[in-house]
MIFI-105508 format. One line per field, with one value per atom (N, C-alpha, C): atom name; x, y, z; residue in three letters; residue number from 1. Coordinates in steps of 0.001 Angstrom, whole numbers. Example, Ala and Ser with C-alpha at 12.3 -4.5 7.8 and 13.67 -1.06 7.14 Angstrom:
<sites>
atomo <- N | CA | C | N | CA | C
c1 <- 13190 | 12300 | 13200 | 12850 | 13670 | 12900
c2 <- -5690 | -4500 | -3300 | -2250 | -1060 | 30
c3 <- 7800 | 7800 | 7800 | 7080 | 7140 | 7870
residuo <- ala | ala | ala | ser | ser | ser
num <- 1 | 1 | 1 | 2 | 2 | 2
</sites>
This chain:
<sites>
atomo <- N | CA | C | N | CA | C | N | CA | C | N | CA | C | N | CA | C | N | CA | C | N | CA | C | N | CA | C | N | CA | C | N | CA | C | N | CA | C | N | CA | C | N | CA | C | N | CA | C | N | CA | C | N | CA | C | N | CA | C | N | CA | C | N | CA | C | N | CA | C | N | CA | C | N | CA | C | N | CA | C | N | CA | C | N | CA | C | N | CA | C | N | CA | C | N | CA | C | N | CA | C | N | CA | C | N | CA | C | N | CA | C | N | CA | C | N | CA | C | N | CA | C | N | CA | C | N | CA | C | N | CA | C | N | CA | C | N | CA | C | N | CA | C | N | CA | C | N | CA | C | N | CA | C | N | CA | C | N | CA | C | N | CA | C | N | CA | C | N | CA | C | N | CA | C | N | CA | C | N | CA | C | N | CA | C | N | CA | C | N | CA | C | N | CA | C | N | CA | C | N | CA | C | N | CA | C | N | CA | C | N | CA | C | N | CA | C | N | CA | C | N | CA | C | N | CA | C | N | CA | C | N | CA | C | N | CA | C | N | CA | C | N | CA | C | N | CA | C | N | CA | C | N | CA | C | N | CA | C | N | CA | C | N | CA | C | N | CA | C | N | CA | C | N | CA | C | N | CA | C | N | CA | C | N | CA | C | N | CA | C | N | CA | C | N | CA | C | N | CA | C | N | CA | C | N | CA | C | N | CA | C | N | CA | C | N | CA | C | N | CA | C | N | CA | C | N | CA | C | N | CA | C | N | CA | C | N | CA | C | N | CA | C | N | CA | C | N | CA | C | N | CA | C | N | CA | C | N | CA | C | N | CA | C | N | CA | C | N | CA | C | N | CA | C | N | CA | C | N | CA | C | N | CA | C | N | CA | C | N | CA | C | N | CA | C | N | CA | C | N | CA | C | N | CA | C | N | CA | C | N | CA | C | N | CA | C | N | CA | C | N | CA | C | N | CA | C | N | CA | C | N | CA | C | N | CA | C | N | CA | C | N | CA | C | N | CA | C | N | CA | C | N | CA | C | N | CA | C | N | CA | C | N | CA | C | N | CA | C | N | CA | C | N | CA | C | N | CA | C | N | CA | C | N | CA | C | N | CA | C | N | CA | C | N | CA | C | N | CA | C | N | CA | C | N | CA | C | N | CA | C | N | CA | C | N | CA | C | N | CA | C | N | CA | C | N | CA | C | N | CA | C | N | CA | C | N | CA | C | N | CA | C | N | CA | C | N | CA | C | N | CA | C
c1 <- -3059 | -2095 | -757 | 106 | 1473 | 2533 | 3141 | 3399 | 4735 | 5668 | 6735 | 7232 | 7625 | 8529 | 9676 | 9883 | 11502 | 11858 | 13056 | 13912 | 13554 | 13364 | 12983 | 13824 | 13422 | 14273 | 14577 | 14609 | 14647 | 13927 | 12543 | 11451 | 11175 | 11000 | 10375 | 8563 | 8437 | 7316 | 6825 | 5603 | 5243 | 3968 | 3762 | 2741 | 2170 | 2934 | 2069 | 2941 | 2170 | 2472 | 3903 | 4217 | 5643 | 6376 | 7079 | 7419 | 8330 | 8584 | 9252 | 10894 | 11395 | 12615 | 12468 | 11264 | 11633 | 11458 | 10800 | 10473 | 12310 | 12643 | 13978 | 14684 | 15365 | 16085 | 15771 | 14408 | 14333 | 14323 | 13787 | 14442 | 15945 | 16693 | 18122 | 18836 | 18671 | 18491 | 18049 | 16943 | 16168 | 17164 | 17618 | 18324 | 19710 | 20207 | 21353 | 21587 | 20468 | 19815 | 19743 | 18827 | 18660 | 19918 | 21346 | 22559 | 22654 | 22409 | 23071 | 22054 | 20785 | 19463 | 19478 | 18359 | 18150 | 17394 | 17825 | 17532 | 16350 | 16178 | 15189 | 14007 | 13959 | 12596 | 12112 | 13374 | 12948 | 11973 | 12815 | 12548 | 11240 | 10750 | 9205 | 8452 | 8924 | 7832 | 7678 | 8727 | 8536 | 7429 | 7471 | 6671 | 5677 | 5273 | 3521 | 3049 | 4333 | 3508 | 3247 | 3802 | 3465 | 2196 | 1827 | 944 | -373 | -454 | -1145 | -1521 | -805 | -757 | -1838 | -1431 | -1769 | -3031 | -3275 | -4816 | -6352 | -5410 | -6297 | -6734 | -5414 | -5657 | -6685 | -6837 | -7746 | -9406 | -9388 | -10668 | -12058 | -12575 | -13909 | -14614 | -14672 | -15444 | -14430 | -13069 | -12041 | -12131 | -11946 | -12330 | -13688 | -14281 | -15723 | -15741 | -15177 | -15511 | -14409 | -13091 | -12028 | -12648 | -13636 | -14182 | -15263 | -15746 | -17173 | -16620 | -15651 | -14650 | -14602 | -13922 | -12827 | -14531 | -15456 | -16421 | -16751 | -16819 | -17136 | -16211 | -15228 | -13952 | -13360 | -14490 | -14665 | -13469 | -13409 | -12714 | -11211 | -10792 | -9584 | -8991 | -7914 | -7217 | -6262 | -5544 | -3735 | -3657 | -2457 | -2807 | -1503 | -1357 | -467 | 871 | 1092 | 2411 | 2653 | 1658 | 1790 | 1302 | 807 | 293 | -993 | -1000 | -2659 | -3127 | -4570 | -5403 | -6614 | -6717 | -7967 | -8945 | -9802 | -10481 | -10209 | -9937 | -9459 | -10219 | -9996 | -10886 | -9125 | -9144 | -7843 | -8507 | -7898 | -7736 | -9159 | -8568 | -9756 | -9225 | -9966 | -10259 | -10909 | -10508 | -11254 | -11582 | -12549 | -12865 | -12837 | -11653 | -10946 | -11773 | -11923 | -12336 | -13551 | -13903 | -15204 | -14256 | -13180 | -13063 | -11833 | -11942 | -11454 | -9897 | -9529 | -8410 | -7524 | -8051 | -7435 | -7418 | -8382 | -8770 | -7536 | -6644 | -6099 | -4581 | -4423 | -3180 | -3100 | -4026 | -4102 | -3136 | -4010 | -3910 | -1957 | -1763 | -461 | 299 | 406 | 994 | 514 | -614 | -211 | 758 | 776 | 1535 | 3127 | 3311 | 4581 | 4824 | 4392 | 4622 | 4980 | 4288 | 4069 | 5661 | 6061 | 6940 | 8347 | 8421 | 9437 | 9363 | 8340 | 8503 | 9061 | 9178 | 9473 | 10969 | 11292 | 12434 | 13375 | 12819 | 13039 | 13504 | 12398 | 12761 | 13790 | 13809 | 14915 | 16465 | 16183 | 17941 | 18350 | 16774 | 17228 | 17764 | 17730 | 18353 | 19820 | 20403 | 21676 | 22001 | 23474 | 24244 | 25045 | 24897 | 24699 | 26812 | 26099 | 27612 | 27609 | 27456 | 27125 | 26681 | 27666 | 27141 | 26450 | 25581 | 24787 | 23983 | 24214 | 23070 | 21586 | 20980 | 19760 | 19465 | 18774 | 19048 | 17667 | 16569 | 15744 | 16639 | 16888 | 17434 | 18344 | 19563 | 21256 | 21878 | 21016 | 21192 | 21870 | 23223 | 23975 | 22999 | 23380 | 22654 | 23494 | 23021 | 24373 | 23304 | 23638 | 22980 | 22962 | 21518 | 21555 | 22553 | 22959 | 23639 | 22403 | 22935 | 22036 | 22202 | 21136 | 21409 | 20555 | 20816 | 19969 | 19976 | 19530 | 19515 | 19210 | 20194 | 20089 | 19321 | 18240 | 17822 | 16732 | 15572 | 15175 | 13703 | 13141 | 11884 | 11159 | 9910 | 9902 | 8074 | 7646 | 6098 | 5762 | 4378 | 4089 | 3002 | 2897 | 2193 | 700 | -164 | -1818 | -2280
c2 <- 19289 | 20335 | 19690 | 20112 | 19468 | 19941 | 19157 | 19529 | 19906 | 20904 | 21204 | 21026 | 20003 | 20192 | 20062 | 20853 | 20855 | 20060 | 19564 | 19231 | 19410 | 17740 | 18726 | 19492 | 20150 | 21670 | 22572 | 22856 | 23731 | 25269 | 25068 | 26050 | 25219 | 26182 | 25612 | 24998 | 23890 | 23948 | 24878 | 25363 | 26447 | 25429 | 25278 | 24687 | 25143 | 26661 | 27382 | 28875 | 29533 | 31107 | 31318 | 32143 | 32456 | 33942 | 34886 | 35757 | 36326 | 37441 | 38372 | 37749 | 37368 | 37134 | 35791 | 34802 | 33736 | 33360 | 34232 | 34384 | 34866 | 35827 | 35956 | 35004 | 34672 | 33621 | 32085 | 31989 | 30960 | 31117 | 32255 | 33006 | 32697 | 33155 | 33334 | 31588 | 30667 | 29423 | 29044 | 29541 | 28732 | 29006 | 30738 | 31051 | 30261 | 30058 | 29127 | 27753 | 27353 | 25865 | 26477 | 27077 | 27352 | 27733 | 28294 | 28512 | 27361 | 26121 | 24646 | 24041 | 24558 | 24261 | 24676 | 24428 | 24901 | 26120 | 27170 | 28376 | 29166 | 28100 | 28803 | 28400 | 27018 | 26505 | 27162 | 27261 | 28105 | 29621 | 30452 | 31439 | 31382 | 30384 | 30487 | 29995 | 29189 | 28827 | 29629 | 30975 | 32024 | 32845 | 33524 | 33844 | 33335 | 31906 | 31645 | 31991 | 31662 | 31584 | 33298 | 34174 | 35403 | 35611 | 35437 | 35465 | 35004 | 33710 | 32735 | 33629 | 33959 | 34979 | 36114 | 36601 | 38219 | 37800 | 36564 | 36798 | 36317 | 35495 | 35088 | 36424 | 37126 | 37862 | 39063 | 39063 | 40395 | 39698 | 38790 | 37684 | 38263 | 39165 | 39424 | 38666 | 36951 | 36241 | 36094 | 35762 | 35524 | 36542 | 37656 | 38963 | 39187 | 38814 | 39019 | 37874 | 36691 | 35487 | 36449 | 36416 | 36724 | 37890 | 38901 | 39847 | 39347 | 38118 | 38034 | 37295 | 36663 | 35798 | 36755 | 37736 | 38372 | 39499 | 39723 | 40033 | 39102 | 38340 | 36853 | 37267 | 37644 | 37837 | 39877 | 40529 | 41636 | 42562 | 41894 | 42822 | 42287 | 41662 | 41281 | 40366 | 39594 | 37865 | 38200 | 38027 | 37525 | 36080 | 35125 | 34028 | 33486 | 32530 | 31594 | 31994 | 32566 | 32779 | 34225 | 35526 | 36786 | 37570 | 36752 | 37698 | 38289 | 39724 | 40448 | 40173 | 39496 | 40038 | 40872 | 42592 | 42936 | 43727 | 43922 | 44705 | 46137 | 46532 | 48094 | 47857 | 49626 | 50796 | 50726 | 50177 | 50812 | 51326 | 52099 | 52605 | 53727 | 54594 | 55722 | 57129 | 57598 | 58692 | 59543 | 61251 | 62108 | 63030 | 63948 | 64278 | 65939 | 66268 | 68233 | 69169 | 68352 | 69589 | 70747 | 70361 | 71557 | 72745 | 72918 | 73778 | 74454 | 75492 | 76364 | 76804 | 76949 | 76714 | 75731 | 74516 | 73446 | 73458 | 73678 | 73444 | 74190 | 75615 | 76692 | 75649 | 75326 | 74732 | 73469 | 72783 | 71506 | 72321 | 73278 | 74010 | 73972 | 74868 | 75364 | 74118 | 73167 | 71740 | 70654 | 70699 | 70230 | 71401 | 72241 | 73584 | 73408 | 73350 | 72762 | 71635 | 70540 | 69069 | 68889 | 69630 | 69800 | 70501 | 71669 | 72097 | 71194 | 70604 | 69838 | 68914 | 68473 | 67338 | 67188 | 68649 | 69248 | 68976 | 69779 | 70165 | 68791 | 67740 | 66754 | 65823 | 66119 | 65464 | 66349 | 67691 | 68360 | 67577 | 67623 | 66742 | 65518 | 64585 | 63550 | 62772 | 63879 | 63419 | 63941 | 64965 | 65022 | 63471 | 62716 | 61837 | 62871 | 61328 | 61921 | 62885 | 64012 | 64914 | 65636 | 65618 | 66449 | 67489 | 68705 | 69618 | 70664 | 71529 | 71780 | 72739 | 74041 | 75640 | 75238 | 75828 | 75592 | 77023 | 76564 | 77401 | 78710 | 78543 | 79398 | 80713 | 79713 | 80679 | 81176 | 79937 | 80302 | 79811 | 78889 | 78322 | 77000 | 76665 | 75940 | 74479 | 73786 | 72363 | 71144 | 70135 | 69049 | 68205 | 66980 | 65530 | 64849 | 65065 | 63952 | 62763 | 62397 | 60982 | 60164 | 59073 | 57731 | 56391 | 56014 | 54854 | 53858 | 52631 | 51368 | 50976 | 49473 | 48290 | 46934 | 46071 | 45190 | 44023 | 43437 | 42975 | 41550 | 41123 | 39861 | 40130 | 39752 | 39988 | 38156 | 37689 | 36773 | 37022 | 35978 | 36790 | 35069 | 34882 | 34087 | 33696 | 32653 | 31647 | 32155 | 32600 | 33000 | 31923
c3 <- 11771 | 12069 | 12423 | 11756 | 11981 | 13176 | 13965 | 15218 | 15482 | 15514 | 15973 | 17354 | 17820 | 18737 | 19522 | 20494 | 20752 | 21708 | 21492 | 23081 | 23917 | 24674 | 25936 | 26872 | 27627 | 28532 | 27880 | 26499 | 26104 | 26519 | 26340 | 27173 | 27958 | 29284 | 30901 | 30402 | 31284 | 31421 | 32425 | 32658 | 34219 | 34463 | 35450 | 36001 | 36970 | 37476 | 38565 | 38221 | 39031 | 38944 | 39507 | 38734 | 39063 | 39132 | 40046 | 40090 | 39013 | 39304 | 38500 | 38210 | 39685 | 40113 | 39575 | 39663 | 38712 | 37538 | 37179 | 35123 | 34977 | 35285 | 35143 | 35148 | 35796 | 36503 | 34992 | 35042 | 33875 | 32907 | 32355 | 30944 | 31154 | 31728 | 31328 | 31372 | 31974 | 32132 | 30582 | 30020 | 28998 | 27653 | 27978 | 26892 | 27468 | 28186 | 27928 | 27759 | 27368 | 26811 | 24998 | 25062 | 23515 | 22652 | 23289 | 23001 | 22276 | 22759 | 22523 | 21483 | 21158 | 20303 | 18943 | 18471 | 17121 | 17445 | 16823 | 17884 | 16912 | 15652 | 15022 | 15281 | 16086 | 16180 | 17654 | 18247 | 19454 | 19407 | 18103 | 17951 | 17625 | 16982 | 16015 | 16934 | 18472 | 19159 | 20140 | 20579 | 21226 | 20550 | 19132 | 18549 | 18448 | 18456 | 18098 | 19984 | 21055 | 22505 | 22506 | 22224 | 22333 | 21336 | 20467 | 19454 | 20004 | 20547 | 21367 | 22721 | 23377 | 24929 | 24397 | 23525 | 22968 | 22426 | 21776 | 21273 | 22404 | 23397 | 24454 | 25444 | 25753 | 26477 | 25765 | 24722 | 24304 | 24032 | 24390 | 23613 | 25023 | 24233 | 25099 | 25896 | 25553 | 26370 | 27409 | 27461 | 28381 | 29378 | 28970 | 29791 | 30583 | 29830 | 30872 | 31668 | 31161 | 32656 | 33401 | 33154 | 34352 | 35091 | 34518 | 35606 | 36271 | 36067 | 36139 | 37429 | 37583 | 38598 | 39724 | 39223 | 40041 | 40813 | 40163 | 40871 | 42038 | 42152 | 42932 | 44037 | 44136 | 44832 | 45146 | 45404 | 45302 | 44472 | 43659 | 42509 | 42393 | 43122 | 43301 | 43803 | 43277 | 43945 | 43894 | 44525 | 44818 | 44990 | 44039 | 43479 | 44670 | 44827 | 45706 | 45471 | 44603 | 43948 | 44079 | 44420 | 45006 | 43503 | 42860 | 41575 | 42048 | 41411 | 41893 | 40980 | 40426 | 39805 | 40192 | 39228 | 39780 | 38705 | 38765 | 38031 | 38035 | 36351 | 36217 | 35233 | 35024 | 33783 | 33233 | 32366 | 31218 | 29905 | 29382 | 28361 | 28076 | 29741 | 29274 | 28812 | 28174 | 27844 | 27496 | 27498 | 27626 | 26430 | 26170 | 24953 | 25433 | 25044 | 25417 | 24306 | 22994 | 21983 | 22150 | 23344 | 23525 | 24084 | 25278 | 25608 | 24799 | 24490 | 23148 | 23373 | 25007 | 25218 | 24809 | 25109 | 24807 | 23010 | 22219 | 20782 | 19877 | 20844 | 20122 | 20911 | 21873 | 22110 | 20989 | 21031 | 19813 | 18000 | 18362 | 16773 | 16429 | 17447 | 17727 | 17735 | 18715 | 18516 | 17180 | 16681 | 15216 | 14698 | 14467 | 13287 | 13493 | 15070 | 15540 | 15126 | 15122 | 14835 | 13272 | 12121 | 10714 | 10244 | 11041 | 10831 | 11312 | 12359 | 13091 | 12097 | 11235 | 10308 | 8856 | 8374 | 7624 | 7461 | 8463 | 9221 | 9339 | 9686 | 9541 | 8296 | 7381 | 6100 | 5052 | 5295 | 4272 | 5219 | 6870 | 7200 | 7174 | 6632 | 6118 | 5104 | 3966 | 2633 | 2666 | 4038 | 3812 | 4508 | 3983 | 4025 | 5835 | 6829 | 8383 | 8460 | 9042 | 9447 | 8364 | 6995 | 5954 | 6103 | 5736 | 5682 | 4494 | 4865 | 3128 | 3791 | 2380 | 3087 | 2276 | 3027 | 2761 | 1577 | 219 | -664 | -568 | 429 | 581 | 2155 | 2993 | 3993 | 4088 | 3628 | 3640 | 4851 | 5500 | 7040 | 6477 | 7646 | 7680 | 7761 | 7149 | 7723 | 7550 | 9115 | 9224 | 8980 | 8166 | 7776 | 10141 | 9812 | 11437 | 11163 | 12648 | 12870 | 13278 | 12981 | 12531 | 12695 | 13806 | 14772 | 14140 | 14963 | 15424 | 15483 | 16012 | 16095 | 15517 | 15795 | 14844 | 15692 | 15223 | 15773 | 14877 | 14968 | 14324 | 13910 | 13258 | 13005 | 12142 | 13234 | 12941 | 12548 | 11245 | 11177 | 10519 | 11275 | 11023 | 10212 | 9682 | 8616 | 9198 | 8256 | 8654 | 8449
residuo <- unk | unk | unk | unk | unk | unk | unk | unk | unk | unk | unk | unk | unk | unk | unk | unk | unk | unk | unk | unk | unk | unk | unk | unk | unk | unk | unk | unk | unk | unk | unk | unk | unk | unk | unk | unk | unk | unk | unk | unk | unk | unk | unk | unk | unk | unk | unk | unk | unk | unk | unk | unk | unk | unk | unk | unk | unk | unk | unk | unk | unk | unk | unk | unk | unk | unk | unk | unk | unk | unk | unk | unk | unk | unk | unk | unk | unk | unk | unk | unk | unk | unk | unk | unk | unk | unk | unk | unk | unk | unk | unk | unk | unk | unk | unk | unk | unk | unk | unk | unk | unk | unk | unk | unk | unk | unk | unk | unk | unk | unk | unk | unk | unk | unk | unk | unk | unk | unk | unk | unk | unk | unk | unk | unk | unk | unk | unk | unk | unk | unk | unk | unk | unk | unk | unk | unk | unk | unk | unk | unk | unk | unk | unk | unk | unk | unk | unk | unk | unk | unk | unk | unk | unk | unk | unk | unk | unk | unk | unk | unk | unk | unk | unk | unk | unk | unk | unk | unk | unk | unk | unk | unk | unk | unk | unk | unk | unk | unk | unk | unk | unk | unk | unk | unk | unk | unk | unk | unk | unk | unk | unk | unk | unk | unk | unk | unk | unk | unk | unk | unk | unk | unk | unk | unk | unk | unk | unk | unk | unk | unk | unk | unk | unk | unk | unk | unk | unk | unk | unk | unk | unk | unk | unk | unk | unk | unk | unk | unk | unk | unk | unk | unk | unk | unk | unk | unk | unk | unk | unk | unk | unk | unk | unk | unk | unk | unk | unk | unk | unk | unk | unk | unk | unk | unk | unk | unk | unk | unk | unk | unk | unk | unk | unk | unk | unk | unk | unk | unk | unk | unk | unk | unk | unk | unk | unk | unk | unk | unk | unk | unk | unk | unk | unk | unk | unk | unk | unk | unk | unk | unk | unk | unk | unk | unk | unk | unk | unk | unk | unk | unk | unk | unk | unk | unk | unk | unk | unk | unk | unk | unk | unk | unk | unk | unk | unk | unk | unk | unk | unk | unk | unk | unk | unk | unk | unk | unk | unk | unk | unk | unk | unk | unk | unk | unk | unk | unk | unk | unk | unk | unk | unk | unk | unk | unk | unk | unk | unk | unk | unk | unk | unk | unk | unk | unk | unk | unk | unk | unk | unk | unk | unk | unk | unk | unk | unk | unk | unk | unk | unk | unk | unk | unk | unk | unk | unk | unk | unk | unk | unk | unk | unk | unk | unk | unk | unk | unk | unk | unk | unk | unk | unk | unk | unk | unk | unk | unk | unk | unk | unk | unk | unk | unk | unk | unk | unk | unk | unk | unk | unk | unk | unk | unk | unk | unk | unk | unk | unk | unk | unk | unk | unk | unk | unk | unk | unk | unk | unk | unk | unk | unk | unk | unk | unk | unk | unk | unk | unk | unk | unk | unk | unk | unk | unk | unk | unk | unk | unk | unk | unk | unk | unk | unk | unk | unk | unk | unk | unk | unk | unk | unk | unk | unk | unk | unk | unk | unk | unk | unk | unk | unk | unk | unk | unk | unk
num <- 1 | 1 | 1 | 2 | 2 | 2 | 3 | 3 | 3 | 4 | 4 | 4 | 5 | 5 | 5 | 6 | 6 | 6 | 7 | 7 | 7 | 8 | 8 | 8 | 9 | 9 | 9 | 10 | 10 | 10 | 11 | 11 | 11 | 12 | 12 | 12 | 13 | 13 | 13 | 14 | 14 | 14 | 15 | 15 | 15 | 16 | 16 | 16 | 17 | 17 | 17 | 18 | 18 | 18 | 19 | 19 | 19 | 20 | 20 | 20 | 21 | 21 | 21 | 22 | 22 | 22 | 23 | 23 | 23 | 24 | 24 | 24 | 25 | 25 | 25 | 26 | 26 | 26 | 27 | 27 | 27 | 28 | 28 | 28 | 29 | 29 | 29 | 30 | 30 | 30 | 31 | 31 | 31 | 32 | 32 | 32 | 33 | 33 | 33 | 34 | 34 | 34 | 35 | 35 | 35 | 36 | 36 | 36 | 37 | 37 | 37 | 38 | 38 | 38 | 39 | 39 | 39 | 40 | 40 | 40 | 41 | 41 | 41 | 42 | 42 | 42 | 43 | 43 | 43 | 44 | 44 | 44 | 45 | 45 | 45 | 46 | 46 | 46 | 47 | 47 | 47 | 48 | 48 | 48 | 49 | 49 | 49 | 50 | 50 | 50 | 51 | 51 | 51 | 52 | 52 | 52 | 53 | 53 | 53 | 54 | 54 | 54 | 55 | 55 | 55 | 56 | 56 | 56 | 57 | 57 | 57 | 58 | 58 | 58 | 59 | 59 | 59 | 60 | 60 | 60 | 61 | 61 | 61 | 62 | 62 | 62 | 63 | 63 | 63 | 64 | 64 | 64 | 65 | 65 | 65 | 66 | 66 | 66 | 67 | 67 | 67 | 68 | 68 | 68 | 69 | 69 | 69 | 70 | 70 | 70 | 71 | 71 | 71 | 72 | 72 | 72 | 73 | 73 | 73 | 74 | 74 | 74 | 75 | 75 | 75 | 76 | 76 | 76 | 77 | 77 | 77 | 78 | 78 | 78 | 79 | 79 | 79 | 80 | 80 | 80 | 81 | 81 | 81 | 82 | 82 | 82 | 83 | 83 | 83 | 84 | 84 | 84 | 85 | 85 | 85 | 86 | 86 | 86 | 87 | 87 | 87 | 88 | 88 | 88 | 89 | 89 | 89 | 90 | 90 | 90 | 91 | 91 | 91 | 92 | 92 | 92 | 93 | 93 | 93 | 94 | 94 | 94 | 95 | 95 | 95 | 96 | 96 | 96 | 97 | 97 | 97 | 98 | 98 | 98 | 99 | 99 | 99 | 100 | 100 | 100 | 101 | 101 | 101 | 102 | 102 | 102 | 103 | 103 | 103 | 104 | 104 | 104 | 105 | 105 | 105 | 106 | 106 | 106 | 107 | 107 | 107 | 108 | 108 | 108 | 109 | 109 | 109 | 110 | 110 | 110 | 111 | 111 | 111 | 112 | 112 | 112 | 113 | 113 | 113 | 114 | 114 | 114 | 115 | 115 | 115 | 116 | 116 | 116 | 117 | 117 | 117 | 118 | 118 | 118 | 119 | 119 | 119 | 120 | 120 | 120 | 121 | 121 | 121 | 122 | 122 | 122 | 123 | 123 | 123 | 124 | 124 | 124 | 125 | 125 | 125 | 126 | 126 | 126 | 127 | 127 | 127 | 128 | 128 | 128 | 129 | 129 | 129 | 130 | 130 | 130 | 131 | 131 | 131 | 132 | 132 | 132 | 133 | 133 | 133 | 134 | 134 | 134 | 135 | 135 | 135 | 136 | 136 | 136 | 137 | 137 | 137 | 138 | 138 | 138 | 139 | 139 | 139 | 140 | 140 | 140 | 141 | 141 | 141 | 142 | 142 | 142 | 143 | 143 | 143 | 144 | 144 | 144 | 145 | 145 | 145 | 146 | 146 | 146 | 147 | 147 | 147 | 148 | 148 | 148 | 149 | 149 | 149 | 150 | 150 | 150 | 151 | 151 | 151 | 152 | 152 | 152 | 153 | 153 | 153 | 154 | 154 | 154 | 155 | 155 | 155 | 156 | 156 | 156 | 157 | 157 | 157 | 158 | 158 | 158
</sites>
């Protein structure tokens, strides 16, 4: 495996837990190092550490030791550095379709949503501030204004 790497100081090393106020603080530090860098190798090694972060953290065996830990420690640690770790229920939910109230509000909010979408795509082919009647109703229609951001998209080598 071939090895990319940067300058050093570019990215902090961390060697212990660190707060909110100091992840800040060194982010903005790191980005005014990387100003002076090759800011693409930076960029691609931000992307593989987020990539890297994101696949550890979802990895079932990782998860069951860190609870199997944090059981040991009745559900919960606060680390030297003031980080909590504790055991939660995320990502629950509930199953409404039995009660018929709820089933006829569902109905009504898809029918709403279908129509708003509609509605949507006939004002997106006007050119934005454009105005134009709609040839079934005779209703005035303005082309939406039209934002966004410019921003980077980095995708990496499988």
């Amino acid at each position: 495996m071939e090895k990319h790497l940067l300058q050093p100081n570019v990215l902090p090393s961390i060697q212990e837990g660190l707060t909110k106020k100091q992840i800040a603080d060194l982010a903005d530090e790191s980005v005014s190092h990387v100003l002076e860098e090759d800011v693409f190798k930076v960029a691609e090694a931000l992307a593989a550490m987020e990539e890297f972060v994101k696949t550890v953290r979802k990895d079932e065996r990782y998860i069951e030791f860190l609870r199997d830990e944090l059981a040991k420690h009745h559900g919960r640690l606060i680390t030297a550095s003031g980080a909590k770790i504790e055991i939660c229920e995320a990502a629950v939910s509930y199953d409404y379709s039995t009660n018929g109230e709820w089933r006829a509000l569902e109905a009504e909010r898809f029918e709403i949503e279908r129509k708003k979408k509609a509605v949507e795509e006939k004002l997106r082919i006007l050119s934005p501030g454009r105005v134009a009647v709609d040839p079934d109703t005779g209703e005035m229609l303005e082309g939406p204004l039209k934002t966004s951001k410019s921003t980077y998209r980095i995708t990496l080598a499988r």
